[in-house]
Residue frames relative to the residue before (quaternion, step in Angstrom):
aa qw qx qy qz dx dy dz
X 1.0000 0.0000 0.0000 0.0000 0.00 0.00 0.00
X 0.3263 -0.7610 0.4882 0.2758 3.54 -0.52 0.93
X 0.6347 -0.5907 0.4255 0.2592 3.52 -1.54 1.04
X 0.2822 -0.7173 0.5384 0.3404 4.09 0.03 0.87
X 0.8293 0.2726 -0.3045 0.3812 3.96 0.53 -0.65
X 0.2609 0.6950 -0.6038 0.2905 3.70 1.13 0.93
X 0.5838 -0.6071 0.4739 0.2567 3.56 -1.45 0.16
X 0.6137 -0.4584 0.4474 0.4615 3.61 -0.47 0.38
X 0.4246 -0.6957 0.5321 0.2293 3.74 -0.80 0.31
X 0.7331 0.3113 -0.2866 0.5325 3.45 1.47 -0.14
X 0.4716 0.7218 -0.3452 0.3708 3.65 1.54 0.44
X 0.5272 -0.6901 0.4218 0.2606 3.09 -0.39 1.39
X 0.6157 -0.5911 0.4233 0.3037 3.78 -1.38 0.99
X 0.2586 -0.6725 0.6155 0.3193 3.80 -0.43 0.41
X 0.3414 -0.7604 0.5519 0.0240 3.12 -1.30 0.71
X 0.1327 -0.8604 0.4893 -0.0518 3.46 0.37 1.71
X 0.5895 -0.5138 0.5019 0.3696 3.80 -0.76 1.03
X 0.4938 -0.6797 0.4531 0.2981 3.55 -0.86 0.51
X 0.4140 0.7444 -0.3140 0.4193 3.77 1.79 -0.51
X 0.7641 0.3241 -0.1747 0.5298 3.40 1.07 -1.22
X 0.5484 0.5418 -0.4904 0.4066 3.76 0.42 0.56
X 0.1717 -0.6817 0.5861 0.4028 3.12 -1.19 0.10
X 0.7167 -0.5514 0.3323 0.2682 2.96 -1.32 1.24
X 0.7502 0.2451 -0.3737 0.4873 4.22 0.70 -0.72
X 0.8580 0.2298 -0.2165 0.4052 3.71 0.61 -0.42
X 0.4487 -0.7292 0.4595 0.2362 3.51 1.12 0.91
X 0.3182 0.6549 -0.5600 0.3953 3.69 0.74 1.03
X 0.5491 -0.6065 0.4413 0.3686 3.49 -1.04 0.57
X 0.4560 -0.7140 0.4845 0.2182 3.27 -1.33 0.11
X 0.1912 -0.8403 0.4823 0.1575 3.56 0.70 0.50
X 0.6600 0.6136 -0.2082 0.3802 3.38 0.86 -0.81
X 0.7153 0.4457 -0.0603 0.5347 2.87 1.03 -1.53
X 0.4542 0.6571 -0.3139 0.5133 4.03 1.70 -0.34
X 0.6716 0.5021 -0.2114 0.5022 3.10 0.72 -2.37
X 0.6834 0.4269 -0.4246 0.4128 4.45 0.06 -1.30
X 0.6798 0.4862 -0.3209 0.4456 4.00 0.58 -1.17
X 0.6121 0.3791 -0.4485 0.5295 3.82 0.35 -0.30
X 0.7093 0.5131 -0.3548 0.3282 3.78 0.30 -0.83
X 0.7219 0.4938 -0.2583 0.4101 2.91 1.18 -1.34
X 0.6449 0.5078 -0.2266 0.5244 3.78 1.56 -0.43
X 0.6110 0.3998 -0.4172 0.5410 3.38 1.08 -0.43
X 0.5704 0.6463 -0.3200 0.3932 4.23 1.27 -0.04
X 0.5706 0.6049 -0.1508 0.5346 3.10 1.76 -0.94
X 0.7293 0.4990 -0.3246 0.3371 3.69 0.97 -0.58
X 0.5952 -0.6523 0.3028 0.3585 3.53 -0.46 1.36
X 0.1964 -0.6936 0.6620 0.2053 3.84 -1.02 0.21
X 0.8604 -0.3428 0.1759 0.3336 3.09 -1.34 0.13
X 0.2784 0.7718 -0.3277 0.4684 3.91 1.95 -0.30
X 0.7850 0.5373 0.0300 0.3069 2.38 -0.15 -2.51
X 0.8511 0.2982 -0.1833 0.3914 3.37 0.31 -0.98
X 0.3569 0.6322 -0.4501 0.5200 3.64 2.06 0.26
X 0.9051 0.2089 -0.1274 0.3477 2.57 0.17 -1.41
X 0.3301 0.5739 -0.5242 0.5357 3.89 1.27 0.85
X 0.3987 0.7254 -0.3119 0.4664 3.71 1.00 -0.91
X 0.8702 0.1436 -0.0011 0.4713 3.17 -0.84 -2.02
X 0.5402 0.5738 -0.4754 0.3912 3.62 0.63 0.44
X 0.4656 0.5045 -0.3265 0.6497 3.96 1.84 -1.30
X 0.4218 -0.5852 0.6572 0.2183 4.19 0.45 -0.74
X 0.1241 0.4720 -0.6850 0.5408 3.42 0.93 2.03
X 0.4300 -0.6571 0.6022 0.1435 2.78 -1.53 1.56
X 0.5893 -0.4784 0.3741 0.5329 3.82 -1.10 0.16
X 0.8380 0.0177 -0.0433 0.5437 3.55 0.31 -0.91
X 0.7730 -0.3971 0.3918 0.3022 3.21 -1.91 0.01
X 0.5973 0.5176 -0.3601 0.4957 3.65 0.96 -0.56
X 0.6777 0.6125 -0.2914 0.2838 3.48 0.94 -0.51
X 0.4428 0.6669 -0.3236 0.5045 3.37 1.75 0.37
X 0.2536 -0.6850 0.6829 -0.0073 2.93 -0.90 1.70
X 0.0721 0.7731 -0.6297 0.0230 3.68 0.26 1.09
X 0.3061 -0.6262 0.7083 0.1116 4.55 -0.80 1.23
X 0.2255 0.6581 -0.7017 0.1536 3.36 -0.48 1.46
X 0.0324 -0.8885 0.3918 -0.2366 3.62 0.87 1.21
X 0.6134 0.5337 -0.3528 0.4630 3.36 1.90 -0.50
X 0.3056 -0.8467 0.3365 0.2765 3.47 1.69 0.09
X 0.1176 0.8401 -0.4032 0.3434 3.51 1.49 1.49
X 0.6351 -0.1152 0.3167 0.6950 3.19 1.22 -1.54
X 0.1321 -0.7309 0.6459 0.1762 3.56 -1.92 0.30
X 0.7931 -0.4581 0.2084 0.3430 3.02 -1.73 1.05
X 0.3110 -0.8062 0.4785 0.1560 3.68 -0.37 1.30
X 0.4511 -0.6805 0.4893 0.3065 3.93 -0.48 0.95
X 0.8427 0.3128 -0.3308 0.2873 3.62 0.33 -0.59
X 0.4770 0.4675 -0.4229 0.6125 3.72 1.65 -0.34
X 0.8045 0.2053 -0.4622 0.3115 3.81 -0.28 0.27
X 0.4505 0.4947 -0.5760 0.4697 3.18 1.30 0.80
X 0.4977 0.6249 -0.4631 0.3838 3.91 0.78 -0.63
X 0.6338 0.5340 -0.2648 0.4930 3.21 0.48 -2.24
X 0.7959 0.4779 -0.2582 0.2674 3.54 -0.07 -1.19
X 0.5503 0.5302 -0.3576 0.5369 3.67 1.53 -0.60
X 0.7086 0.3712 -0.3162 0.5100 3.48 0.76 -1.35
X 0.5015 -0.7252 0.3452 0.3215 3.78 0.63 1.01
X 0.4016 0.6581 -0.6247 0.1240 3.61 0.25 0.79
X 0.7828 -0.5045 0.3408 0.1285 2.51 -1.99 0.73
X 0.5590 -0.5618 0.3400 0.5062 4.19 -0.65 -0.68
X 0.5949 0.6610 -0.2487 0.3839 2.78 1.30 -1.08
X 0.6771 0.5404 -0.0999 0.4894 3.22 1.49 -1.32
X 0.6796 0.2339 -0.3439 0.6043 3.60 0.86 -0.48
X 0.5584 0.5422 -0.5191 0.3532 3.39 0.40 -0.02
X 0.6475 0.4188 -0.3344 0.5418 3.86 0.99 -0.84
X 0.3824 0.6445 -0.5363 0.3883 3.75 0.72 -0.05
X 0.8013 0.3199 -0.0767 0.4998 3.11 -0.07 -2.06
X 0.5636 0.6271 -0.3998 0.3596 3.64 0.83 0.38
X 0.7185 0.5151 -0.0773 0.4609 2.55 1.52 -1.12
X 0.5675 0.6331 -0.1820 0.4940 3.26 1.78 -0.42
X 0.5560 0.5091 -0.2566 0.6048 2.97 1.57 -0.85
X 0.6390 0.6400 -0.1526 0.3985 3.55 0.62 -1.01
X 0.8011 0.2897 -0.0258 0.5231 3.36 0.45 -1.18
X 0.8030 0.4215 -0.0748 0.4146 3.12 -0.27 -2.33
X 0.7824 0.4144 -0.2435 0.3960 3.67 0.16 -1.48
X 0.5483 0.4576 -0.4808 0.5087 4.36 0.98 -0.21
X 0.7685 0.4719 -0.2655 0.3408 4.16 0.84 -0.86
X 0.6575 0.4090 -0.3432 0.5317 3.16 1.86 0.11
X 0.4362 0.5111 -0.4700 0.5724 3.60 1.44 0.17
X 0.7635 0.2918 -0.4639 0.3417 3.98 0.17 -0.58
X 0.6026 0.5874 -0.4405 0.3127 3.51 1.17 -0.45
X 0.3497 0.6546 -0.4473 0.4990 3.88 1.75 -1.04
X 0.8252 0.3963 -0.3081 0.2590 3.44 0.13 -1.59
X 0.4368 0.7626 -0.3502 0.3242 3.36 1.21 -0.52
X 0.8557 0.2950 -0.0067 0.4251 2.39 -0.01 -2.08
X 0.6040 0.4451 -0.4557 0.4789 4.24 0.95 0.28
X 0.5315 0.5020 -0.5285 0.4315 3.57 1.17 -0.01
X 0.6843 0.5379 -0.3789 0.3144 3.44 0.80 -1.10
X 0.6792 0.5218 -0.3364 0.3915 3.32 1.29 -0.70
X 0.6286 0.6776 -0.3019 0.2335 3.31 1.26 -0.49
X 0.5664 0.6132 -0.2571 0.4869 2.63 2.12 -1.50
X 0.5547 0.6443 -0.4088 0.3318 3.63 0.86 -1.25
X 0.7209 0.4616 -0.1219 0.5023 3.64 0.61 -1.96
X 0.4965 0.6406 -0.1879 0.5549 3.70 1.08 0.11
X 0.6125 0.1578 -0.1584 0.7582 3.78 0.72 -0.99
X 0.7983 0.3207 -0.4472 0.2447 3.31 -0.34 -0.01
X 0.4682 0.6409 -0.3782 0.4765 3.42 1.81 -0.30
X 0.8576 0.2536 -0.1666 0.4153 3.51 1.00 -0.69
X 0.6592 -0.5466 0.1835 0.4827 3.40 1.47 1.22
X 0.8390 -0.0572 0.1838 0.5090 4.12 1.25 -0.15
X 0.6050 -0.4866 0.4634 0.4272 2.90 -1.65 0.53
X 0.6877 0.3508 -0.4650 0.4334 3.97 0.20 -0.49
X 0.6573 0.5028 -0.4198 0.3727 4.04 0.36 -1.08
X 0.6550 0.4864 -0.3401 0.4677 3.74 0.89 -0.18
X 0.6727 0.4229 -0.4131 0.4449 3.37 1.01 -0.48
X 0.6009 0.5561 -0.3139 0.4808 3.42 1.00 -0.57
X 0.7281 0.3362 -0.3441 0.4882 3.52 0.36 -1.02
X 0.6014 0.5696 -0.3330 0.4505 3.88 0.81 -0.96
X 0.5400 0.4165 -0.4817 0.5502 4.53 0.92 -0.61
X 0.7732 0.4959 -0.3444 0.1937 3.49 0.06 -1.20
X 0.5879 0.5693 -0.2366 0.5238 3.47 1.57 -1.33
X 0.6469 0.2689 -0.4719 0.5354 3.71 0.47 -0.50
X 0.6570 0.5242 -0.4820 0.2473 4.02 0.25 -1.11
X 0.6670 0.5428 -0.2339 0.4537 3.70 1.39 -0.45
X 0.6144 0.5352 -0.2890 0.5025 3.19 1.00 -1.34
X 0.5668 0.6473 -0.2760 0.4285 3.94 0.80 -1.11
X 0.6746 0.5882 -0.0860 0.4376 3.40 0.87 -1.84
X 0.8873 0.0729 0.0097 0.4553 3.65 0.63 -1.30
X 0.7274 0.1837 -0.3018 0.5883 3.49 1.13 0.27
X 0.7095 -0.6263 0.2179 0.2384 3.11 -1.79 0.63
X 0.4642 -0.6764 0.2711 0.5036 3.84 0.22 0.73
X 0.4156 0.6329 -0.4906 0.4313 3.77 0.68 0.23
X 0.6922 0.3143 -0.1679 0.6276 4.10 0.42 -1.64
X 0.7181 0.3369 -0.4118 0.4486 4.13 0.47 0.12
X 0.6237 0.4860 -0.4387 0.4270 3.65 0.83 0.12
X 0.6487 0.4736 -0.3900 0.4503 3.51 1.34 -1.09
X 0.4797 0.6877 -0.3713 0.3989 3.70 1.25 -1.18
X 0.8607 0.3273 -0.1837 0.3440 3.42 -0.29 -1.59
X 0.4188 0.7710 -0.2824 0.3877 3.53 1.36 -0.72
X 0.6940 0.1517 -0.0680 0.7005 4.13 1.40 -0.67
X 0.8423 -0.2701 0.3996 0.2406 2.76 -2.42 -0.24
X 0.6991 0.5772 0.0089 0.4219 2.69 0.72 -2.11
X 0.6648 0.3453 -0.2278 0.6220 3.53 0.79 -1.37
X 0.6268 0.5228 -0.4783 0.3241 4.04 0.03 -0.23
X 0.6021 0.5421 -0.1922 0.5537 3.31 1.21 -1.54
X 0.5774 0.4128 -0.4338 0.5551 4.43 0.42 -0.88
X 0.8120 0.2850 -0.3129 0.4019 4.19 0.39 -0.87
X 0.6119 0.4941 -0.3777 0.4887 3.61 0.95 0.17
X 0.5001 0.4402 -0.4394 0.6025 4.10 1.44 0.21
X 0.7001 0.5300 -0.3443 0.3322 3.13 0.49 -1.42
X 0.6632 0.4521 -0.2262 0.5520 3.55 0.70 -1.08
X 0.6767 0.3997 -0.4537 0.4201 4.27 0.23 -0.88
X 0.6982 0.5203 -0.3055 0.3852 3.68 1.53 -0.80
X 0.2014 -0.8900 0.3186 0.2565 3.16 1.30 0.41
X 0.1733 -0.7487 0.6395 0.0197 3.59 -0.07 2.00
X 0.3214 -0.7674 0.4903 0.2595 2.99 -1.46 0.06
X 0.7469 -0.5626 0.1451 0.3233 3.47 -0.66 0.73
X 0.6375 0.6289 -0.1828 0.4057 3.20 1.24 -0.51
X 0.4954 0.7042 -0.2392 0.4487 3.16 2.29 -0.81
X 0.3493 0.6860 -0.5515 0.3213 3.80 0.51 1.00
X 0.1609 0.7537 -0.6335 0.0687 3.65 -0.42 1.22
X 0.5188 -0.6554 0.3592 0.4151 3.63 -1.23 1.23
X 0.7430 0.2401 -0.0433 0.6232 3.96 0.55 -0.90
X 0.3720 -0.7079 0.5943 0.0854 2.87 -1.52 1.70
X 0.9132 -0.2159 0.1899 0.2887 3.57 -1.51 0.36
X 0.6408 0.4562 -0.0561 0.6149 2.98 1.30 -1.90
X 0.6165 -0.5267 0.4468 0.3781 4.19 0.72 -0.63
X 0.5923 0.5997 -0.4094 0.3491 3.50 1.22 -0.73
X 0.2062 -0.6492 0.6321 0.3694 3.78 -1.27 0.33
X 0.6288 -0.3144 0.5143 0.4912 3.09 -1.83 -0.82
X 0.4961 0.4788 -0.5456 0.4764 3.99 0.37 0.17
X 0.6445 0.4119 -0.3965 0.5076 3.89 0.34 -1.54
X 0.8033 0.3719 -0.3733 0.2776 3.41 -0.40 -0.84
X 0.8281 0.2446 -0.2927 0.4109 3.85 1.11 -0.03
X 0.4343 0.3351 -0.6979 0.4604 3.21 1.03 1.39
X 0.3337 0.5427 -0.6715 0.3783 4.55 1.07 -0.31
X 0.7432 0.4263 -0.4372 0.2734 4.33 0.19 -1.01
X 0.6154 0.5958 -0.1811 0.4832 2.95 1.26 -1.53
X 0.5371 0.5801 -0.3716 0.4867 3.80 0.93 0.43
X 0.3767 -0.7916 0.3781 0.2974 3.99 -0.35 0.58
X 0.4545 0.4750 -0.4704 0.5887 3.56 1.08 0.17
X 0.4360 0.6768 -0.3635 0.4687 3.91 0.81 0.79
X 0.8995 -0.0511 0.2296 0.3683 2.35 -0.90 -1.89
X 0.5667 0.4093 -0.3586 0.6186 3.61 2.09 0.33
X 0.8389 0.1422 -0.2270 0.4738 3.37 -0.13 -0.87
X 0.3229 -0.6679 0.6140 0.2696 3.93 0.48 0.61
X 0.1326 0.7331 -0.6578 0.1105 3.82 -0.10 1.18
X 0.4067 -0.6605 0.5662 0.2788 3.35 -0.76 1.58
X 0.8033 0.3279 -0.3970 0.2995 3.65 -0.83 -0.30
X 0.4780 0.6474 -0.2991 0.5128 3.22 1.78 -0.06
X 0.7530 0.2954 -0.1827 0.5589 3.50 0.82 -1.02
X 0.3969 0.7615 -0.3879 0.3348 3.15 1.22 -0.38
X 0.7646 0.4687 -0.0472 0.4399 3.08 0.77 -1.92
X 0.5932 0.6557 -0.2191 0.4126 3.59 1.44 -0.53
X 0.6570 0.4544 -0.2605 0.5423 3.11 1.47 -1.75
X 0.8493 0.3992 -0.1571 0.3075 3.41 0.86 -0.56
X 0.4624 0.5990 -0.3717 0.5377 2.76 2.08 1.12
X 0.7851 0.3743 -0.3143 0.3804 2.95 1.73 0.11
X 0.2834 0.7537 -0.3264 0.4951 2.58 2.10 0.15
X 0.6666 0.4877 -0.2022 0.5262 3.81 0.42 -1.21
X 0.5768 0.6632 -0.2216 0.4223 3.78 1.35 -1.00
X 0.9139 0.0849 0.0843 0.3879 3.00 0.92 -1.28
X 0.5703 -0.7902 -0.0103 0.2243 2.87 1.79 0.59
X 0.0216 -0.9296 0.3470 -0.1221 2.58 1.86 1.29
X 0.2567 -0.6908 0.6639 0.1270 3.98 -0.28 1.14
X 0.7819 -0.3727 0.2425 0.4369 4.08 -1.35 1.24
């Protein structure tokens, strides 16, 4: 009758530390098995231990103690992820590269999606400014075929690019300027440089702040000589 606790006949020999045998009949030692697990399962740090393993890597005591340099003024140092970070014992160095990385990575792919998704809204507020999907295509061939003609293709990329800027080249054009009407510095002092890093600012082209764009449409407006 075959032995149910025999080893497979093609199962490699376990290999037992020589400590756990006894030494005349090369039987295991159970005894000597049972003290080494205890004595290793005694060895594992408790809740002491692992503070003070912690503040030795240079984990601060608490979570407030992060000096997180968010100076690129992207975002600021969020209270409850550096309490997270901080349980799962990281380090400064380490939550600092976090929020580096956030800056880095995460925060340019949620500015292009922002951007997305205010063009779509622009385009939306557009057809409907011009009665449809056809009055926009019509009014929208003519405003670039003009805008193209009389101003410089810099102030018609920053122009057409919004709401606001579509509507400043669709006065500008019903007020029929003439072409020749390209001064560097508007009324107010602003050139065409201020006004396309004013876009190239995120109270722009992320948070669509009205008195922000406000001031733009009417920096190019003043620019180019937009008559009432």
């Amino acid at each position: 009758m075959t032995d149910p606790n025999a080893s497979p006949p093609d199962a490699p020999p376990v290999q037992v530390p020589e400590r756990f045998l006894d030494p005349e009949t090369g039987a295991v030692r159970v005894d000597a098995l049972l003290a080494a697990y205890l004595e290793l399962e005694a060895r594992q740090p408790d809740g002491d231990d692992r503070t003070a393993l912690l503040r030795r890597l240079g984990v601060p005591d608490t979570a407030e103690s992060y000096c997180v340099d968010c100076s690129h003024g992207l975002f600021e140092p969020d209270t409850e992820i550096n309490g997270r970070l901080h349980a799962a014992g990281f380090t400064p160095e380490q939550v600092q590269l976090v929020y580096d990385l956030a800056a880095e990575r995460l925060v340019p792919t949620i500015g292009e999606i922002a951007t997305e998704m205010a063009a779509e809204r622009d385009l939306q507020r557009l057809v409907d400014h011009f009665g449809g999907d056809e009055g926009w295509r019509e009014n929208s061939r003519q405003i670039l075929a003009w805008a193209r003609r009389n101003l410089p293709p810099d102030a018609v990329e920053s122009l057409s690019g919004s709401y606001e800027g579509v509507l400043a080249l669709h006065r500008l054009m019903t007020a029929g300027e003439p072409a020749a009407l390209r001064p560097e510095t508007s009324a107010s002092g602003e050139t065409e440089g201020d006004l396309q890093r004013m876009m190239r600012d995120p109270r722009y082209w992320r948070d669509r702040d009205s008195g922000f764009v406000a001031k733009v449409t009417d920096g190019f407006r003043r620019l180019y000589g937009e008559r009432g």
